[in-house]
N, C-alpha and C positions, 0 to 999 in steps of 0.2 A: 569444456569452455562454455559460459554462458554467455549470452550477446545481448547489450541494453542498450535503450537508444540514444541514453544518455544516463551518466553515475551523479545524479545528486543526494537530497536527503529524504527522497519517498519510500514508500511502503514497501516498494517492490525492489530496489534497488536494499534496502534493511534487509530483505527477505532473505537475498541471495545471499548477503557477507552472512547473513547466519546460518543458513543452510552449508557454507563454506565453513564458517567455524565450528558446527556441529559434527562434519564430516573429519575433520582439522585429526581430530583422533585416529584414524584409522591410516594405513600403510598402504594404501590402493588406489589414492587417487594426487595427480597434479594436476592443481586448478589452476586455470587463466579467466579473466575477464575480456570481453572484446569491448567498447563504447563508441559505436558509430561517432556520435557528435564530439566537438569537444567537451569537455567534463571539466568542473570547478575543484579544487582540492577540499571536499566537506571533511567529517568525519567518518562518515559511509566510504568514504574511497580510500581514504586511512585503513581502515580496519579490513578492507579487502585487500588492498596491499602485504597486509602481514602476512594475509595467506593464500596470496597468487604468485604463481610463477613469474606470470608477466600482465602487465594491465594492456593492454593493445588498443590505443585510439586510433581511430581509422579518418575522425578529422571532415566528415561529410556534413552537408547542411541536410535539415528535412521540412525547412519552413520558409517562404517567403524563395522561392528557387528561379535564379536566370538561368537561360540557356545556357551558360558553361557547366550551371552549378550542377545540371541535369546531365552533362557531358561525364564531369566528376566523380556522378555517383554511378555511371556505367560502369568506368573504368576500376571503381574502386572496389566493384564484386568482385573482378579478378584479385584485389590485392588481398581482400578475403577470403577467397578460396583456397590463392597461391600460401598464405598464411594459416590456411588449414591443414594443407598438404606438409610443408617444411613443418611444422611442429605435432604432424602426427595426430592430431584431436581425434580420438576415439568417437567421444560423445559433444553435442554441440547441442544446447540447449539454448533456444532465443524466447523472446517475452513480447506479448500482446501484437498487435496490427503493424505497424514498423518495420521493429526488428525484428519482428518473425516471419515478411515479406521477404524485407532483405536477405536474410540470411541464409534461409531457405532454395534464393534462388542462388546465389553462390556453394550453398553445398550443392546446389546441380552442376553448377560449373566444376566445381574441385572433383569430382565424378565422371565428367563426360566430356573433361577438357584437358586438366589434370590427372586423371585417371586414378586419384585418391578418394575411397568413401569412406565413410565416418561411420564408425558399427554404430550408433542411434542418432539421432535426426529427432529433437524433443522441440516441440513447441508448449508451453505456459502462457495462460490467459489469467489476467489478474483481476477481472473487470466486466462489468456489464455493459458493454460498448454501444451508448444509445446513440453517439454520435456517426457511428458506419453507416454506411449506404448497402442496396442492393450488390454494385459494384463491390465493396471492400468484401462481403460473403461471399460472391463468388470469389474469388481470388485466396480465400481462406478455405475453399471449397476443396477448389483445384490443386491448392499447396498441399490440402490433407495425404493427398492421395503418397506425397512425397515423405508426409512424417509418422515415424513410428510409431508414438505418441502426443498427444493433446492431454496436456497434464490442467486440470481444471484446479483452481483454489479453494471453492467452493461447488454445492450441489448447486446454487443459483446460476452460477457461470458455465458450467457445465448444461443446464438445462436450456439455458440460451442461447450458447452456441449449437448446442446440438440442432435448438429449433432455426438457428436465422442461418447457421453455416453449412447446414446441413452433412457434416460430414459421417462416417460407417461409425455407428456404436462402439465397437472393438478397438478404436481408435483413440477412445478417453479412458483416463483415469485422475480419480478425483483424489488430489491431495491437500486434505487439509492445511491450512497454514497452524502453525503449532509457536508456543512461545516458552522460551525456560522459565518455569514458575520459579523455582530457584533464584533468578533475578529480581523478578517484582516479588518483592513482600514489604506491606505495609511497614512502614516505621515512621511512626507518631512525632521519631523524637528529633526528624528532619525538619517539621514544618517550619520551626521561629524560624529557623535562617533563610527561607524560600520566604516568608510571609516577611520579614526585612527586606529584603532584596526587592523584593516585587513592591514595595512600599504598601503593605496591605497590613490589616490590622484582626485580631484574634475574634473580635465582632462581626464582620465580612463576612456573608454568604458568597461561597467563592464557586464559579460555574469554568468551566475548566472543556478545553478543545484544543486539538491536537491534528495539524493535516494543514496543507498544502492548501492554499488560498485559489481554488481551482473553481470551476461549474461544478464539477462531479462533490464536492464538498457541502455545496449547499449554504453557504456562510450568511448570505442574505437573508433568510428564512431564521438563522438563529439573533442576527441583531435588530430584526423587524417584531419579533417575540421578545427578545429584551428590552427595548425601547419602552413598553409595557409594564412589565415586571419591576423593571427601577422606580415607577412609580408608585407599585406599591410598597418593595420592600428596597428603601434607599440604600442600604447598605450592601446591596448586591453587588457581586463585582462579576467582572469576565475576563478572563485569558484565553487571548487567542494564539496556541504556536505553531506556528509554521512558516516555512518559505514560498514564494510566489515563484510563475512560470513565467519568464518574460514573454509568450506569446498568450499569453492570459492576464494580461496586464488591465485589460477594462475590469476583470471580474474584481481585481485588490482594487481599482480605482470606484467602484460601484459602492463595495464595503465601506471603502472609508469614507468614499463619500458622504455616505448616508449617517455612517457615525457622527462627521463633523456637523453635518447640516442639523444633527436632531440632539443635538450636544452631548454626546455621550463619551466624549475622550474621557474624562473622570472617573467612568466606570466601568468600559473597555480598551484593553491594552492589550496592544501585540506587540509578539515576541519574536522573535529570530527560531528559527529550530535549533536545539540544542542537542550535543550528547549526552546530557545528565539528565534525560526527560523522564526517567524510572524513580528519579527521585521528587520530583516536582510534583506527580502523582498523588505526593500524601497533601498535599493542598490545597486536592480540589476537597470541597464537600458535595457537587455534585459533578458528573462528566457527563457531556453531550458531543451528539454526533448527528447533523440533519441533511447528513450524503442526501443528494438522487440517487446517486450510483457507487456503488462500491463492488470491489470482488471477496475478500472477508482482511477487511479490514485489520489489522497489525495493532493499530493503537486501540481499535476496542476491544480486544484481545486482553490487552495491556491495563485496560482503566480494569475492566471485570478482575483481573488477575488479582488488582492492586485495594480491591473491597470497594472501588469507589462505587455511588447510586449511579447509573445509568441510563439515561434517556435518551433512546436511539429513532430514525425515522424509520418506517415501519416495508423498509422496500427487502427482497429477499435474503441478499447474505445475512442482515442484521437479526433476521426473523429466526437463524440457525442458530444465531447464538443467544437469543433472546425470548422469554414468555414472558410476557409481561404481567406485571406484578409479582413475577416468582425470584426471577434473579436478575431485573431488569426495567426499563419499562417503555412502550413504543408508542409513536406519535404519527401520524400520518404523514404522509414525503411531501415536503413543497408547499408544506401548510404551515404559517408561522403563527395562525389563531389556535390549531391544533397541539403547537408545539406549545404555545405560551399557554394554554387550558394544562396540557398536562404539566408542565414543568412548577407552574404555581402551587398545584396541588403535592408536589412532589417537597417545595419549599419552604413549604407551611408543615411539610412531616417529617424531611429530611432526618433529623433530629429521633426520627422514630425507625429510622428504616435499615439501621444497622443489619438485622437479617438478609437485605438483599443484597447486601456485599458481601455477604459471609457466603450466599447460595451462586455468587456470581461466579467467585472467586472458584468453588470447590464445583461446577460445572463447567470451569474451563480447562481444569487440569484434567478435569475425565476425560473430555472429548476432544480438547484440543493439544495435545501435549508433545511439545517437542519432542521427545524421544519417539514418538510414533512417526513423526513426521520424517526427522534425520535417516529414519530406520527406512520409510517410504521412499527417500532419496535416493539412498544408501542401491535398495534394490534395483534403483531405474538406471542409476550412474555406474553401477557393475556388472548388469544382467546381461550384457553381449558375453561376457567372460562364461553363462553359464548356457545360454543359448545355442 
C-alpha cells in the first residue's frame, strides 16, 4: 500500500500509478492506495483505480488545523493502522514529510497496539525539502530508525537527506525515477492539431512547461525572462501546464499577476493539466524548467525523452540528468537574467540544435529507464518473501 497525502495530478502521485502499472504485469502483488486528504477525481486517480484493490481516503486535513481538526487526526492513526491490520498490508510505503510522519506512526500503532507488523515499512522522498526546519529532521531522524528503507528518487535527494536527516547509511536506496520511452516518441505529425487548438501558428517560437504552479517550480523566474525575450523575438509564445495548490494560491496569484500587469496574456497561456501531455510535447520547440527545488523531476524526464531542447535551472537532480551543451542546457536557479542570457542564445539556434534532442533522448533511455526502475520496485515490494 502506498500512502499520499493527497492524489491529484503531480509528479509524485504520476509516479506511483506508473510504478503500479509497471508492476500490473506480474502475479505477486495487490495494490491499495491510502490518501490522507480528501482527493479530486483527476486522471492520476483514474488510472490508479484500474489497478488498486481499494483507494482508501482517510478524509484528514493537514493545513489551516482547529483543535477538533487536531483531535481527528489522533484518532484517525488508529483508523490507519486498524486498516492495515484487517487488510493484511505486507509492505506500506508512504512519500515525503506528511505522509511519511503519518503513517509511520500508525505502523507503530498497528504493531504495538494491534499487534499487526507490516514485513517492510518504506519511506520515498521526492524532493529537496528546503522548506523543513531543524524540527521536521529530527522527527525524520527518529522515524528512520522505524523504517526499513529510505528509497531516495535521486542521488540529490539522497545526498540531502542523508546530510540534514541524518539517518544510518544502510538505510537508503536510491531509485531512480524511470519513464517508458515507448510512450514518448516524437511525432511531428501531431503538431497542427495541438498548434489549432492552442490557437498558435507554424511561425511561433513556442517555449513549453509543465509542473504545478508551486514555489518549488520557480515560475516567476521564467516570465520575468520572458517579459525580455518577447521583445525581442515577437513571436514567442509560452505554455504553461499545470494545476495549482489551493494553499499556494499567492504563488498562481504572483504569476499572473505579473503577466497581466506587463501585458503578456498574448504570449503566455495557461493550461489546465492534461492527460494527453505526451503528445503536446511535439509542440514545444524549446522546454524549460526554472525549479528551485525539485527531486528528478517526471516531466523533464519526459521533454528529454521527447527530443525536445532543454533549458533546465542548474540546482542538483537537474544537474543528473543534464551537461550542458551535450544533451541539454543549464541556467543558474532564481536567476531570470541567467535564464533569459541563456535561453536567447538558445533561440536564436534552436533551429541548429537538433543533435541535442537526439543526445537528450538516447541518455535517458540509458540511465533512466523504466524497466530498471519497475525491476527496482519489483525487488523492494517482494524482498520480505526472500528475506
Amino acid at each position: 500500500m502506498n500512502v499520499l497525502t493527497v492524489i491529484e495530478d503531480g509528479g509524485m502521485e504520476t509516479l506511483v500509478s506508473n510504478i503500479y502499472e509497471g508492476l500490473s504485469s506480474y502475479d505477486d502483488f495487490e495494490f491499495y492506495i491510502c490518501s490522507l486528504v480528501n482527493s479530486k477525481k483527476t486522471f492520476v486517480f483514474d488510472k490508479l483505480e484500474k489497478y488498486c484493490k481499494q483507494i482508501f481516503v482517510l478524509s484528514i486535513k493537514n493545513k489551516g488545523l482547529s483543535v477538533s481538526d487536531y483531535f481527528v487526526l489522533f484518532t484517525k492513526l488508529f483508523v490507519l493502522a486498524s486498516f492495515i491490520k484487517k487488510n493484511k498490508i505486507d509492505v506500506v510505503n508512504s512519500h515525503d514529510f506528511f505522509s511519511g510522519t503519518y503513517t509511520r506512526i500508525a505502523v507503530l500503532i498497528s504493531r504495538f497496539i494491534y499487534f499487526y507488523s507490516p514485513k517492510k515499512n518504506y519511506l520515498t522522498l521526492h524532493n529537496l525539502f528546503f522548506w523543513l526546519n531543524s524540527k521536521h529532521h529530527f522527527v525524520n531522524r527518529f522515524l528512520s530508525k522505524t523504517t526499513d528503507t529510505i528509497i531516495c528518487v535521486s542521488r540529490s535527494v539522497f545526498e540531502y537527506s542523508f546530510e540534514k536527516d541524518k539517518a544510518k547509511l544502510h538505510k537508503y536506496k536510491i531509485v531512480l525515477n524511470g519513464i517508458n520511452e515507448k510512450i514518448f516518441i516524437p511525432d511531428e505529425g501531431l503538431k497542427d492539431t495541438y498548434l489549432n487548438e492552442f490557437n498558435l501558428n507554424k511561425n511561433d517560437i513556442i517555449i513549453g512547461n509543465i509542473g504545478t504552479l508551486s514555489i518549488r517550480k520557480g515560475h516567476i523566474y521564467l516570465v520575468k525572462a520572458f517579459k525580455e525575450l518577447v521583445k525581442i523575438h515577437p513571436n514567442l509564445k509560452l505554455l504553461i501546464i499545470g494545476s495549482f495548490r489551493g494553499h499556494e494560491k499567492e504563488i498562481k496569484d504572483e504569476v499572473f499577476e505579473y503577466v497581466d500587469d506587463n501585458k503578456l496574456t498574448e504570449s503566455i497561456s495557461f493550461i489546465d493539466a492534461r492527460s494527453d501531455i505526451k503528445k503536446i510535447y511535439n509542440i514545444f520547440d524549446i522546454y524549460v524548467m526554472s525549479s528551485v527545488s525539485e527531486g528528478l523531476s517526471l516531466a523533464a524526464i519526459e521533454a528529454m525523452l521527447m527530443q525536445r531542447i532543454c533549458v533546465f535551472s542548474d540546482i542538483g537532480p537537474f544537474k543528473e540528468l543534464v551537461t550542458d551543451r551535450v544533451n541539454g542546457f543549464l541556467f543558474t536557479s532564481r536567476d531570470a537574467i541567467s535564464l533569459q542570457e541563456k535561453l536567447l542564445w538558445v533561440i536564436n539556434n534552436h533551429k541548429n540544435l537538433g543533435h541535442i534532442g537526439v543526445k537528450a533522448r538516447d541518455s535517458m533511455i540509458s540511465k533512466f529507464s523504466f524497466r530498471r526502475m519497475i525491476a527496482d520496485y519489483y525487488d523492494l515490494y517482494n524482498c520480505y518473501k526472500v528475506s
